[in-house]
C-alpha positions in Angstrom: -38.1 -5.4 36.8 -36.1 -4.7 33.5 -32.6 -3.7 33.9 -31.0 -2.5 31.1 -27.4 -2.7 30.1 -26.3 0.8 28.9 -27.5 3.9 31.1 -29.9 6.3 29.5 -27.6 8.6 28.5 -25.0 6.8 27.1 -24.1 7.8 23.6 -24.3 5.6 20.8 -21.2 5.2 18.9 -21.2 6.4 14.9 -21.1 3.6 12.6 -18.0 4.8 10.4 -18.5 3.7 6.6 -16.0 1.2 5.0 -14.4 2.7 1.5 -14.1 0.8 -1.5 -10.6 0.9 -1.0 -10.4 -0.5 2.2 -12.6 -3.5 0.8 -10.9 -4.2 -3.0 -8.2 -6.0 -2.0 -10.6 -8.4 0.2 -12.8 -8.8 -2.5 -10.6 -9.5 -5.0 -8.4 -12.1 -2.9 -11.7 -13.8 -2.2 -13.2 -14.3 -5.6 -9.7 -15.2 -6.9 -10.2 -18.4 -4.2 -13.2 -19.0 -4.7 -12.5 -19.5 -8.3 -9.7 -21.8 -7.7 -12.3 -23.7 -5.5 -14.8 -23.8 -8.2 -11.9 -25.3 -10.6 -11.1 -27.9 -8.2 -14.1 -29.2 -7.6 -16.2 -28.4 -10.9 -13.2 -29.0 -13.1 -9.4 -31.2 -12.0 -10.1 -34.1 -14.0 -9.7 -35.6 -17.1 -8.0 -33.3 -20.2 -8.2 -30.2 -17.8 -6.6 -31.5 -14.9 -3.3 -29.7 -13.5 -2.4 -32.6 -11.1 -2.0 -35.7 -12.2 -3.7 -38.5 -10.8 -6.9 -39.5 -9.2 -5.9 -37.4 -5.6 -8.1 -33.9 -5.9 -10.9 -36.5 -7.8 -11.7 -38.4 -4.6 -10.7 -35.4 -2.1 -13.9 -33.2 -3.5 -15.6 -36.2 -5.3 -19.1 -35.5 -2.6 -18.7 -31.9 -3.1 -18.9 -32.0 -6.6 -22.0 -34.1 -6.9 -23.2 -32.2 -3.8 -23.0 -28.6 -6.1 -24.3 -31.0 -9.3 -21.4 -31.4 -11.0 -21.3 -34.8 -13.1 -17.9 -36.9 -12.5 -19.0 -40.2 -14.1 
């Protein structure tokens, strides 16, 4: 026999809508990273790079071929 979890009566909470001001900031803080990602791995080497070095190269070197980036 099925038991279920929730009487039969039991009300079913609203689902209260999100406003766009609640979710900006979020929004914004994450496409700001994830364009500092995309730098790091499509971009930190050679003429553009902002560290010096072969470091970020070799920390995201699979990543970057992984996304199809060329790196030598």
């Amino acid at each position: 026999m099925a038991q279920s979890v929730a009487p039969a009566d039991a009300a079913v909470p609203a689902i209260t809508p999100l406003s766009l001001k609640a979710i900006a900031p979020w929004a914004v803080f994450i496409g700001l990273l994830a364009l500092v990602l995309l730098y790091f791995v499509g971009a930190e080497q050679g003429a553009t790079a902002l560290v010096s070095g072969e470091g970020i190269h070799e920390w995201v070197h699979d990543g970057r071929h992984l996304l199809g980036f060329p790196c030598h």
